[in-house]
C-alpha positions as CSV (number, residue, x, y, z in Angstrom):
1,X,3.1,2.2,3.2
2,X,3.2,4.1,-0.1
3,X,4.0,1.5,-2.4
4,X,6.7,3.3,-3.9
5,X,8.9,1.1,-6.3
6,X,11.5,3.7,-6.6
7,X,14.7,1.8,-6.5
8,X,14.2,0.8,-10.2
9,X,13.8,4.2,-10.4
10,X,16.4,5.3,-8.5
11,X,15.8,4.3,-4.9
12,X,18.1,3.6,-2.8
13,X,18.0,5.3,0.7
14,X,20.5,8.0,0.1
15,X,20.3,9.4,3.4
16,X,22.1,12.7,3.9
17,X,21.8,12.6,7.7
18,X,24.1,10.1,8.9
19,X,26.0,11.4,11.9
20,X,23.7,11.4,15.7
21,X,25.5,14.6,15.8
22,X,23.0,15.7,13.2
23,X,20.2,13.8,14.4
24,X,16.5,15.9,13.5
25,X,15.6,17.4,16.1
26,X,12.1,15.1,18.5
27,X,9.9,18.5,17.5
28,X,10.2,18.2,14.1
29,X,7.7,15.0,14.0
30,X,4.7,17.1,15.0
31,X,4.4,18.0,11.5
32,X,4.2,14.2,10.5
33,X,1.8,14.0,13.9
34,X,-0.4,17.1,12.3
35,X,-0.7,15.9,9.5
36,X,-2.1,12.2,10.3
37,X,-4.3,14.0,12.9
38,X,-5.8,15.8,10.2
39,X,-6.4,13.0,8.1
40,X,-8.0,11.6,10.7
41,X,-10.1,13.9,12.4
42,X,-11.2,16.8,10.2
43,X,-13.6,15.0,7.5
44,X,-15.4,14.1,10.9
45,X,-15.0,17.9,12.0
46,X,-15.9,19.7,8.8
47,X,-15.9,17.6,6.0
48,X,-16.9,20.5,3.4
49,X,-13.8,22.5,4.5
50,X,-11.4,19.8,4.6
51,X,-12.6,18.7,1.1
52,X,-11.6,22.7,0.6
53,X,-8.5,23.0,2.1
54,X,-6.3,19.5,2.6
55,X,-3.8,20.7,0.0
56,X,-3.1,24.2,2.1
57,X,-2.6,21.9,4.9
58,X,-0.6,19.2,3.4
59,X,1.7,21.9,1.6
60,X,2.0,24.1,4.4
61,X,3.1,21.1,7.2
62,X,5.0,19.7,5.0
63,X,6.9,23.2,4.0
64,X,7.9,23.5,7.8
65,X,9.8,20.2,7.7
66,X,11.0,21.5,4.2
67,X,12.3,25.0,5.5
68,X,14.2,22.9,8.3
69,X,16.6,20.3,5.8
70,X,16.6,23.6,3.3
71,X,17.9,25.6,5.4
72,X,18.1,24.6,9.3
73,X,20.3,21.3,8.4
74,X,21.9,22.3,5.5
75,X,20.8,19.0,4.0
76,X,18.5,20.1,0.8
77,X,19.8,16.6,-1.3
78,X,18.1,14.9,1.4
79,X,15.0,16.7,0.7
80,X,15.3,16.4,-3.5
81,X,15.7,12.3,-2.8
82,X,12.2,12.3,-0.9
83,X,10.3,14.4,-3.8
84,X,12.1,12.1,-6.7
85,X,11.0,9.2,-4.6
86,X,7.6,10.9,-4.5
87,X,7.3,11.7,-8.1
88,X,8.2,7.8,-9.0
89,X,5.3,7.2,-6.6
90,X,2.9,9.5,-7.6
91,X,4.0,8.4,-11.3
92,X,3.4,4.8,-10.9
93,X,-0.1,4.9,-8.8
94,X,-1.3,7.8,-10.9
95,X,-0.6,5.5,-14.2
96,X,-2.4,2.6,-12.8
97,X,-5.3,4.1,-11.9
98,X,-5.6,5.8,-15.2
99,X,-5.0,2.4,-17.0
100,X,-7.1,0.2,-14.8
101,X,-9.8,3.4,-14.7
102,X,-10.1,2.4,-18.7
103,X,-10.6,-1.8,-18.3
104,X,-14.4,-2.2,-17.5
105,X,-14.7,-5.8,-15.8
106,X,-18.8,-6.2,-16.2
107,X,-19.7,-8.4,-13.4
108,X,-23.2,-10.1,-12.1
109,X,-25.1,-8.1,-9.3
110,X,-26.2,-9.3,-6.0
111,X,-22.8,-11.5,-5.6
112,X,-23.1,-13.8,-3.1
113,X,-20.7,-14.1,-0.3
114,X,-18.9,-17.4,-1.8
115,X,-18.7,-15.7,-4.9
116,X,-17.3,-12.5,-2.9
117,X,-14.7,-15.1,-1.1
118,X,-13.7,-16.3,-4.3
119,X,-13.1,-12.5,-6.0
120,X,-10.9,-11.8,-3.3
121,X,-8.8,-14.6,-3.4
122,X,-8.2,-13.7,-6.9
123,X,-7.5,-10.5,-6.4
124,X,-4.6,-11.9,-3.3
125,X,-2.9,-14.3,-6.0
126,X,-3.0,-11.4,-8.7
127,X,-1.7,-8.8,-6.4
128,X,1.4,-11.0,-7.0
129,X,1.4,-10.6,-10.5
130,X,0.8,-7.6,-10.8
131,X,1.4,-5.5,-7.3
132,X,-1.2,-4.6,-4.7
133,X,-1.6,-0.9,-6.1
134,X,-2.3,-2.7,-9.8
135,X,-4.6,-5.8,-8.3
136,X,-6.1,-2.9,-6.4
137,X,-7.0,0.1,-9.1
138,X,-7.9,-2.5,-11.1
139,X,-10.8,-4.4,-9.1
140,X,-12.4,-2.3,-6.8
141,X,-14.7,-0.7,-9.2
142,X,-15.9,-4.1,-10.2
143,X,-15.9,-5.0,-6.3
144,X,-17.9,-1.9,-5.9
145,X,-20.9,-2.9,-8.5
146,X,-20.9,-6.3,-8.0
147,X,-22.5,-5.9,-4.3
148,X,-24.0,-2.7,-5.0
149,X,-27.2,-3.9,-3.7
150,X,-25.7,-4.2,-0.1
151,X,-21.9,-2.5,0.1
152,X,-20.9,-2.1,3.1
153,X,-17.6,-0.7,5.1
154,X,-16.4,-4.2,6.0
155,X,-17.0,-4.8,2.3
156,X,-14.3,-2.3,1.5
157,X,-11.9,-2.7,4.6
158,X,-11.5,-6.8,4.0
159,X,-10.7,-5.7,0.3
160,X,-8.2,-3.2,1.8
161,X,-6.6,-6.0,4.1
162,X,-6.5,-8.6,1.3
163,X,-6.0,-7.3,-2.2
164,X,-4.1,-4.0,-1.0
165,X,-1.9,-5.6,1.4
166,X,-1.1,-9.4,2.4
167,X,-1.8,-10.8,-0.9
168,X,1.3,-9.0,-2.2
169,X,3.2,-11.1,0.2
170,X,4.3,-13.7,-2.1
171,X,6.9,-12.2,-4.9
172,X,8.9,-9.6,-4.5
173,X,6.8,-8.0,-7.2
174,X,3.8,-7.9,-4.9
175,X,5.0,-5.2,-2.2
176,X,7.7,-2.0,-2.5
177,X,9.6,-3.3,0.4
178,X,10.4,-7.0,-1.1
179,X,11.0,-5.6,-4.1
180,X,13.9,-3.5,-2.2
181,X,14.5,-6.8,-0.8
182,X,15.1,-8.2,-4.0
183,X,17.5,-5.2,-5.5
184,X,19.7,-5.6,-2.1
185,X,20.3,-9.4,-2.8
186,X,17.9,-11.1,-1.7
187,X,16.6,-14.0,-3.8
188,X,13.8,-13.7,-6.1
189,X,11.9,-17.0,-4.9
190,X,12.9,-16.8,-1.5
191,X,9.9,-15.1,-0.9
192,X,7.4,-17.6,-2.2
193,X,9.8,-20.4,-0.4
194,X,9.8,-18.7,3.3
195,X,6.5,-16.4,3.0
196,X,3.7,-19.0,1.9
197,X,2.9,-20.4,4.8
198,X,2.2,-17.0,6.5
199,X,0.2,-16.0,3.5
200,X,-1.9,-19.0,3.6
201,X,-3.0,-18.3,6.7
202,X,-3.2,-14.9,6.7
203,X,-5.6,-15.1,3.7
204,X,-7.3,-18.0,4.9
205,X,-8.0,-16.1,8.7
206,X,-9.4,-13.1,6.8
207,X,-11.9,-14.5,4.4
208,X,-12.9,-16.6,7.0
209,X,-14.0,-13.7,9.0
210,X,-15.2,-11.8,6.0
211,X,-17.4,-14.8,5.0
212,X,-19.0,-14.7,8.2
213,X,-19.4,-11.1,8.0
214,X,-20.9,-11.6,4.6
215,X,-23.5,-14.1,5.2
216,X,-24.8,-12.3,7.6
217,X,-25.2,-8.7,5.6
218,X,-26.6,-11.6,3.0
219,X,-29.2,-13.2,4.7
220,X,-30.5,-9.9,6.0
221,X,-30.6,-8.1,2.1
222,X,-33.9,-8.0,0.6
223,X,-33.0,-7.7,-2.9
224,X,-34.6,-4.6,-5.1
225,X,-35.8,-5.4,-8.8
226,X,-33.3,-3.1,-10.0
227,X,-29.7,-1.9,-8.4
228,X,-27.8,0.5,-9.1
229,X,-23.7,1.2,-7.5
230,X,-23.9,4.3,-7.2
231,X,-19.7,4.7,-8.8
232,X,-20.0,3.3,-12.1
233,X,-23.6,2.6,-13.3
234,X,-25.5,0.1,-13.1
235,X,-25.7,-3.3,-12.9
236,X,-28.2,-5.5,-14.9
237,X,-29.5,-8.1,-13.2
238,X,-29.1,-10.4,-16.9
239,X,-25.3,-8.8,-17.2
240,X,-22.8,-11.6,-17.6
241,X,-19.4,-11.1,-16.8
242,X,-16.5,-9.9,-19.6
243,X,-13.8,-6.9,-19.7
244,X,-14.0,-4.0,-22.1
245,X,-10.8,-2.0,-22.9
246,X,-8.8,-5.2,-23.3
247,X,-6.8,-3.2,-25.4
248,X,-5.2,-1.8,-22.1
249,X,-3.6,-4.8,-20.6
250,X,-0.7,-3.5,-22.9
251,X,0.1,-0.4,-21.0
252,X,-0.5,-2.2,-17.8
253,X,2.1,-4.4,-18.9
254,X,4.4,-1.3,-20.3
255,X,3.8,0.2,-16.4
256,X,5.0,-3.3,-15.0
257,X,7.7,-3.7,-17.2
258,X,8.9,0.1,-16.5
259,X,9.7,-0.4,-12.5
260,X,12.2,-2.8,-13.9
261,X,13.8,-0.1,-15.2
262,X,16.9,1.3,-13.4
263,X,18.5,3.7,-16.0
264,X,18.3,5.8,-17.3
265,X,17.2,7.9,-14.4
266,X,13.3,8.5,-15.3
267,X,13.0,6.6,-18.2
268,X,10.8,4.6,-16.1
269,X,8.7,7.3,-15.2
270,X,8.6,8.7,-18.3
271,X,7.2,4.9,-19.9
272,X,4.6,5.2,-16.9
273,X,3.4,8.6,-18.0
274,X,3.0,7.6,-21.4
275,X,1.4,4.4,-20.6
276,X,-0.5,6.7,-18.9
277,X,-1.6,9.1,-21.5
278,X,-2.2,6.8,-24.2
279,X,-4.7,4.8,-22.1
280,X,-6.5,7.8,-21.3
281,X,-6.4,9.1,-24.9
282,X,-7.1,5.6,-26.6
283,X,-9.5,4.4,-24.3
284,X,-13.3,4.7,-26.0
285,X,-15.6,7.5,-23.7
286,X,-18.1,4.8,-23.0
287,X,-15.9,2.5,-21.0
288,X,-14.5,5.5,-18.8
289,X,-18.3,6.4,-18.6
290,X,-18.6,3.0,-17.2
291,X,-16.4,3.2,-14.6
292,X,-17.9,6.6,-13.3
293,X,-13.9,7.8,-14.0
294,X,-12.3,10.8,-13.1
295,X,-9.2,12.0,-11.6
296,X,-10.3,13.3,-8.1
297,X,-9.3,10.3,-5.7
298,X,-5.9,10.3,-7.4
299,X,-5.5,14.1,-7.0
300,X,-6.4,13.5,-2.9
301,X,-3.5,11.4,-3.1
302,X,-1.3,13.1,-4.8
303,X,-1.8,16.3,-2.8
304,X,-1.7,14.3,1.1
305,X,0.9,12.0,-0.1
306,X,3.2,15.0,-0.7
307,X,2.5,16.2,2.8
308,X,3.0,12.9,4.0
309,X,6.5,12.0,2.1
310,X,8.0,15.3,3.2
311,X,7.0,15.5,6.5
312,X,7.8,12.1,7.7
313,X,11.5,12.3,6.8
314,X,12.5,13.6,10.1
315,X,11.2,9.9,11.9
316,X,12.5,7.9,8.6
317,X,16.2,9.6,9.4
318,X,15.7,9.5,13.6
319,X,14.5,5.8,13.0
320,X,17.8,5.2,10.9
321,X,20.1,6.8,13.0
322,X,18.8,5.0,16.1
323,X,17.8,1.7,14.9
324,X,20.7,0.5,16.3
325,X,20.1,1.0,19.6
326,X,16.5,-0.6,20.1
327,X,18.0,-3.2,21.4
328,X,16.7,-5.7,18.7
329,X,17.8,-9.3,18.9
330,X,15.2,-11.4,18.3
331,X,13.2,-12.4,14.9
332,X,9.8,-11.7,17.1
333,X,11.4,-8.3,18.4
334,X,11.8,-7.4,14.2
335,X,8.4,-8.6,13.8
336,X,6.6,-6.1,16.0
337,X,9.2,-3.2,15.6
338,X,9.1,-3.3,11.9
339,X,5.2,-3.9,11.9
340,X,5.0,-1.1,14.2
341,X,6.5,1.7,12.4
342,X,5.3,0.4,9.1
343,X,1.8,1.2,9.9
344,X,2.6,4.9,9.9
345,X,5.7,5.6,8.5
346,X,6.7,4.4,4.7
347,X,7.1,0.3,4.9
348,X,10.0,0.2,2.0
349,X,12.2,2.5,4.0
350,X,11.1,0.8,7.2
351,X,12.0,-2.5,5.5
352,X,15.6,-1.5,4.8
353,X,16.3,0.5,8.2
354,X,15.7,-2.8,9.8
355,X,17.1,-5.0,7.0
356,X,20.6,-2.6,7.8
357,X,20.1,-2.8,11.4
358,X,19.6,-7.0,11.2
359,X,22.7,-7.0,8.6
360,X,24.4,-5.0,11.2
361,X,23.4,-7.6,14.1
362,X,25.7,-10.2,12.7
363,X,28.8,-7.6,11.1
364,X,27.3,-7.9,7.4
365,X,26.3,-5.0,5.2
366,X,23.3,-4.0,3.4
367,X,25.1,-2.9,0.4
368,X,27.0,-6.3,-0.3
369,X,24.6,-8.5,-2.0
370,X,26.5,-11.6,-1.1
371,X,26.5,-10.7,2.6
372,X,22.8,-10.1,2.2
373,X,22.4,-13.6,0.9
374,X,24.5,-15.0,3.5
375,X,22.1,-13.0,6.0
376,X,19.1,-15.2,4.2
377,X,21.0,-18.5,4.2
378,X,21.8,-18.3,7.8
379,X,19.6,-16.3,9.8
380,X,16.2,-16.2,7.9
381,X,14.2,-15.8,10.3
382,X,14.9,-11.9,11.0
383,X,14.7,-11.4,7.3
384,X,11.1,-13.3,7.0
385,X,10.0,-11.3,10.3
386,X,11.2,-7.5,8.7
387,X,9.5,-9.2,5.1
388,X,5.8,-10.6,6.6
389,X,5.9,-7.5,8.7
390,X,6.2,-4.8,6.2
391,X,3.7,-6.0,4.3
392,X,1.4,-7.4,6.6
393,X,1.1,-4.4,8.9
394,X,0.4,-2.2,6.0
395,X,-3.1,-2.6,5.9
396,X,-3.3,-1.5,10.0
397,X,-4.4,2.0,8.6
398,X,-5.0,4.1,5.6
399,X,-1.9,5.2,5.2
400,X,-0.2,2.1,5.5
401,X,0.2,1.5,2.3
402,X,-0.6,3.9,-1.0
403,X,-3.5,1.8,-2.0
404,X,-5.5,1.9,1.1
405,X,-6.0,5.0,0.6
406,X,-6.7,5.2,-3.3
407,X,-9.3,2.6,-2.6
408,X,-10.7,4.7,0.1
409,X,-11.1,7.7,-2.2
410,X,-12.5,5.6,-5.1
411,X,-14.7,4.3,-2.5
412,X,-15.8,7.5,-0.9
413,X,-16.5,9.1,-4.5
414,X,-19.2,6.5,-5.5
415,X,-20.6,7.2,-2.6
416,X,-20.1,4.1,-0.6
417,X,-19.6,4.7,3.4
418,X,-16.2,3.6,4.4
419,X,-14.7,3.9,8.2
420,X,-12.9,7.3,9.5
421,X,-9.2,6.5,10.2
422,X,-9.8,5.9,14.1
423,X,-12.9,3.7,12.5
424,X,-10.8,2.0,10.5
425,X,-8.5,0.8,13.2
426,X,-10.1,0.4,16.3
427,X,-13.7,-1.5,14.9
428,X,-11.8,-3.1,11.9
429,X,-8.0,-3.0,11.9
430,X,-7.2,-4.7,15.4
431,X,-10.1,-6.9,15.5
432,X,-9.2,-8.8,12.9
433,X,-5.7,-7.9,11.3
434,X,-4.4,-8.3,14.9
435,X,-5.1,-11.8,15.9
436,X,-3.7,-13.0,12.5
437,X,-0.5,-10.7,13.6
438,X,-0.5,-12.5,16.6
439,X,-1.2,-16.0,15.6
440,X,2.0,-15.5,12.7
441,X,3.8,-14.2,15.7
442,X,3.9,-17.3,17.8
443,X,3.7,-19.7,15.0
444,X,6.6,-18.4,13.2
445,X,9.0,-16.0,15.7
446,X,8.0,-17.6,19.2
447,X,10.2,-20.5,21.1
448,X,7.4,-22.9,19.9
449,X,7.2,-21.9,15.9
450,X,6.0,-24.4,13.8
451,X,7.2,-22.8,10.6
């Protein structure tokens, strides 16, 4: 969900809670449930005082589930893990929107929907290179002005689905949880060797649709002499396409090289940070100008994420303790499970509860990383299920991956109309994410796969 690469800085699960005995107790994920709710609901309800008071709300659910490991469990090293796995998340996002905020990609205006079909297939091959939070900070601004003229929210939601989620699908570099793949054992290029096929099609289903989608809002535009997008100035019809703030790519590449980093403990965060600052310090006024930037959508973030971190660990540590007993033996049984969860909960932690619980399945462990190759090598298909799932699901809701909802605040701050969260889902999410779910389903974890 979060895209949290917090193994290279120090993230492994580290669960305190590790005897049923101890189990949090069913009643402690209402916070978790509040808190979604909330998301979801109020901004409909009263937007002014949500915009107000999310951080009272986010801080004070989340210092009931807080009080209870404190305190009620005894278990306060559980709760330090989750806010150093917060603070490498908050430290990576919050760097790469500050570096991408200061590289202007100028773009043509009135993009046509081939030209949009191509951008985003860009933008799913570079989420590869360079993660779906970078490929995402740094390309929906120029997203944004290049169909200024006619944004819409399916504009913004197939950029969610693509660039934010299953284009990461390839490398473990792409998405948190195959990067924890990777530290655990598992092979660099397995990914691209097992995953393509599902990628290819995923992609290939969701452009499709967003094409249509595309022409249509094309064909019905009348085009205005002069357009403007509203986030980050306007856009010339004569403008030609080039990048400003080049000089950035370095600390992009000083963020990327940083989550490689796995000691000491926050020297990566600390390269991320000053990445961070120098961009922001270096970068010339009229490029930030350019790209309408400021720091509110990552401070929405920051301040829900907290909420969300701390008060989903009770489901994280009820979901580890019982993973066990879900009765999973099937790849297509990891599939949906794993999906499931990962929509709502956080997908790297998803990914390695049921990682353990398929290692478990066949008496191997997660923390051998020959056993976890041995897991790849002869039962791969439980491993690509948990992998395509973790990733793929992520873009079922806002919150199912850290991006999602970056792109959403960046979105909603120029202005543009983007879905609620029970929008999001029900009138974009499961009509088109859901019959590329099921189609990978039965051609990959079905009697009858083909792959």
């Amino acid at each position: 969900m979060t895209g949290r690469f917090s193994d290279p800085l120090n993230m492994s699960p580290l669960l305190a809670i590790t005897d049923p005995a101890t189990s949090p107790h069913p009643a402690l994920l209402a916070p978790f449930a509040l808190l979604l709710l909330a998301i979801a609901v109020m901004p409909l309800v009263n937007h002014a005082w949500w915009e107000r008071h999310y951080p009272k709300v986010a801080l004070g659910l989340a210092s009931i589930t807080a009080a209870y490991y404190g305190w009620g469990l005894g278990a306060p090293a559980r709760l330090g893990h989750v806010l150093h796995e917060y603070a490498s998340f908050i430290a990576l996002i919050g760097s790469l929107f500050v570096v991408s905020g200061g590289i202007h990609i100028r773009v043509r205006g009135g993009s046509t929907p081939g030209m949009n079909v191509l951008f985003l297939a860009i933008g799913a091959i570079l989420a590869n290179v360079i993660g779906t939070t970078g490929s995402s900070m740094l390309l929906i601004r120029p997203w944004l002005r290049m169909n200024a003229s006619r944004i819409a929210p399916f504009h913004i939601v197939f950029f969610i689905f693509v660039v934010s989620n299953i284009g990461g699908c390839l490398t473990p570099i792409g998405d948190p949880p195959l990067f924890l793949g990777y530290l655990k054992g598992v092979p660099f290029w397995w990914v691209l060797q097992t995953c393509w096929p599902a990628w290819g099609i995923g992609v290939a289903m969701l452009l499709a649709m967003f094409h249509v989608l595309d022409r249509r809002s094309f064909r019905s535009h009348r085009p205005s002499a002069a357009t403007g997008d509203g986030a980050s100035g306007s856009v010339a019809a004569g403008e030609g396409w080039g990048v400003d703030g080049v000089g950035n790519v370095g600390f992009l590449a000083l963020i990327l090289g940083a989550i490689f980093l796995r000691s000491p403990a926050g020297l990566g965060e600390g390269l991320m940070l000053a990445a961070a600052l120098g961009s922001y310090l270096l970068t010339p006024r009229g490029v930030h100008l350019a790209n309408n930037f400021n720091l509110h959508p990552v401070k929405e973030v920051a301040w829900l994420f907290l909420g969300i971190f701390i008060t989903m660990i009770p489901a994280l540590d009820y979901l580890e303790l019982h993973a066990k007993g879900l009765g999973l033996s099937s790849p297509m049984g990891f599939f949906w499970l794993t999906g499931g969860l990962s929509a709502l909960l956080d997908n790297a932690p998803t990914y390695l509860t049921f990682l353990a619980a398929a290692m478990g399945l066949h008496g191997l462990s997660l923390g051998d990383p020959a056993q976890v190759r041995e897991l790849v090598a002869t039962h791969d298909h439980e491993v690509v299920a948990i992998s395509i799932a973790a990733v793929f699901f992520g873009a079922m809701t806002y919150i199912g991956n850290g991006p999602n909802f970056m792109v959403k605040s960046i979105a909603e701050h120029a202005r543009v109309k983007v879905p609620g969260f029970f929008d999001y889902i029900w009138r974009y999410a499961l009509p088109a994410m859901l019959p590329v779910l099921l189609l990978l389903a039965l051609l990959f974890f079905s009697r009858w796969r083909v792959f």
